[in-house]
C-alpha positions in Angstrom: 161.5 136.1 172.5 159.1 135.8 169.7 156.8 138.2 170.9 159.5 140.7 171.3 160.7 140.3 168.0 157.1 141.0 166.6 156.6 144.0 168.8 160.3 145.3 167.7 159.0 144.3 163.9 155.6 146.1 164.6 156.9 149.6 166.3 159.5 149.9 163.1 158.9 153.9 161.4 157.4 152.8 158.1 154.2 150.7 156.3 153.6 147.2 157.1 154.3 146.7 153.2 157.7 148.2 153.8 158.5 146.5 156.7 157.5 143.0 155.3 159.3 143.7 152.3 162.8 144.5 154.2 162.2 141.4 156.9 161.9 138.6 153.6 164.8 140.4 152.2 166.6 139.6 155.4 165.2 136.0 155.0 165.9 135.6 151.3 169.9 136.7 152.2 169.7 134.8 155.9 169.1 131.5 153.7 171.3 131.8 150.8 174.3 130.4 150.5 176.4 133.4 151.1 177.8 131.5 154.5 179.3 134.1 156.5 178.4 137.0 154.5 174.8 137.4 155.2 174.9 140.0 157.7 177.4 142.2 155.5 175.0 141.5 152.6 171.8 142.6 154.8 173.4 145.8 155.5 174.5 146.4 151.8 170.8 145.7 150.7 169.2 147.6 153.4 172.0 150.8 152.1 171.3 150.1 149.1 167.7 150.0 148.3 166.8 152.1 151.3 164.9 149.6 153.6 165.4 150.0 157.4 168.4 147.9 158.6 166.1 146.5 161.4 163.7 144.3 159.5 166.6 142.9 156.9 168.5 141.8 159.8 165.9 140.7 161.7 165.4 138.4 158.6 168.9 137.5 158.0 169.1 136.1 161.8 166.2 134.1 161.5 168.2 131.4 160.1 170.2 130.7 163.4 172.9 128.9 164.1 171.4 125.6 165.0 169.5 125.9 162.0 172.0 125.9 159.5 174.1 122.4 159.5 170.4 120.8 158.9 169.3 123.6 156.6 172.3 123.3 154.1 172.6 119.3 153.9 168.4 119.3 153.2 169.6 122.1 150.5 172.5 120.5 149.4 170.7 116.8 149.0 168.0 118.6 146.9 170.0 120.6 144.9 171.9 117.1 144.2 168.3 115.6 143.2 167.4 118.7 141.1 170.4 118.4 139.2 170.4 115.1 138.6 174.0 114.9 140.6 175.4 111.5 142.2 175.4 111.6 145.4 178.8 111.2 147.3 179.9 109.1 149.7 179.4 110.1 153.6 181.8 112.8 155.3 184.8 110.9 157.5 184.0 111.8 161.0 186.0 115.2 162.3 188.2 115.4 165.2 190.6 117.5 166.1 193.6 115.6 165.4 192.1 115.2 161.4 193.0 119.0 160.9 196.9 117.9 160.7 195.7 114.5 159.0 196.5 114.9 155.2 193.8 112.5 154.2 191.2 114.3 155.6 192.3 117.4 153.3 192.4 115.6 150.5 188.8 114.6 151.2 187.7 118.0 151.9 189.3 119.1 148.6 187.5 117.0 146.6 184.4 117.9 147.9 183.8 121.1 145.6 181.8 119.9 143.0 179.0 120.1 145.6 179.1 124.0 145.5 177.0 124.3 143.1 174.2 122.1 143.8 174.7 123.6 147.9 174.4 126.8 145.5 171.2 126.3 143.8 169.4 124.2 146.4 169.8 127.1 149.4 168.9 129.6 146.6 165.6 127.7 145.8 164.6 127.5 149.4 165.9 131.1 150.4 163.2 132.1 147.5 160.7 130.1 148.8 161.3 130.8 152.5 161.2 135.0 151.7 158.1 134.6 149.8 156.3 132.9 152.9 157.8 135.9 155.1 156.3 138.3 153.5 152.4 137.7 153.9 153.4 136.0 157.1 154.8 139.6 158.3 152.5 141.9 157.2 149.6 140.6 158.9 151.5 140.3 162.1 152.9 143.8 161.9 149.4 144.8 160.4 147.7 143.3 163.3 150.1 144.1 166.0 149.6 147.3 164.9 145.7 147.8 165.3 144.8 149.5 167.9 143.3 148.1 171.2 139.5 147.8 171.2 137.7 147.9 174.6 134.7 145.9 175.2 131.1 147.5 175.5 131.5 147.8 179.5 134.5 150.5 178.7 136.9 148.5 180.3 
C-alpha cells in the first residue's frame, strides 16, 4: 500500500517542492484538532491556495482511523502538561446502555475544559508532524522520480 501511495505521490503533474508542500498541508490539517472536518478542510485549502487535491488529501488520510484515539489522548495529556492544567480523573467505561444513563452525561459535560489543551496539544504536533513531511516527501517523490539507470552491460 505504501509503495502505491508513493508512486500515486510521485506521478502527481507538478514539482516535487509543490507536491511536498500540498502532502504536509494535508498532514498539518489530518492532525489538527478539526475532528471530522479535516477532509472538508483539505479540500478548501487545496481550492484555496491552488495545490492539487491529491497530495492534501493524501496527507489529511495519513492520520487513520486507528491512529487517532491514541494520537489525541498523547495530544491532549501534553497539551495538559504544557499548560500547566490538572489532570482529570479517568473516563467511566462506555457501554451502550450509558447513552440513556444521565450520569454519564453529566460526566461528558464537564469534560470541556479539556478542549483547549486537546486544542493546542494536536496543533503543536500537527506542526511538527507537517514539517517532518515535507523533507520526508520531496526526496521520495524526487527519487521516485529519477529516471531508471541501467548497468554498464545495457541491461
Amino acid at each position: 500500500m505504501r509503495t502505491r501511495i508513493l508512486r500515486k505521490l510521485a506521478s502527481i503533474r507538478g514539482s516535487p517542492e509543490e507536491i511536498a508542500h500540498a502532502f504536509s498541508v494535508g498532514v498539518f490539517l489530518g492532525f489538527s484538532p478539526f475532528i471530522g472536518l479535516q477532509t472538508v478542510l483539505g479540500l478548501l485549502a487545496a481550492y484555496q491556495f491552488r495545490f492539487n487535491k491529491i497530495p492534501v488529501l493524501l496527507g489529511v488520510w495519513v492520520n487513520l482511523p486507528w491512529i487517532m484515539a491514541p494520537y489525541y489522548a498523547v495530544a491532549t495529556t501534553a497539551g495538559i502538561r504544557l499548560l500547566g492544567l490538572p489532570e482529570s480523573g479517568p473516563a467511566p467505561s462506555l457501554g451502550y446502555s450509558d447513552l440513556f444513563n444521565p450520569e454519564f452525561w453529566k460526566w461528558l459535560g464537564s469534560q470541556w475544559p479539556m478542549l483547549v489543551p486537546t486544542v493546542v496539544g494536536s496543533l503543536i504536533f500537527a506542526a511538527i508532524f507537517a514539517a517532518v513531511s515535507y523533507p520526508l516527501c520531496l526526496r521520495l517523490v524526487q527519487r521516485m522520480r529519477r529516471p531508471k539507470t541501467q548497468d554498464s552491460t545495457g541491461c
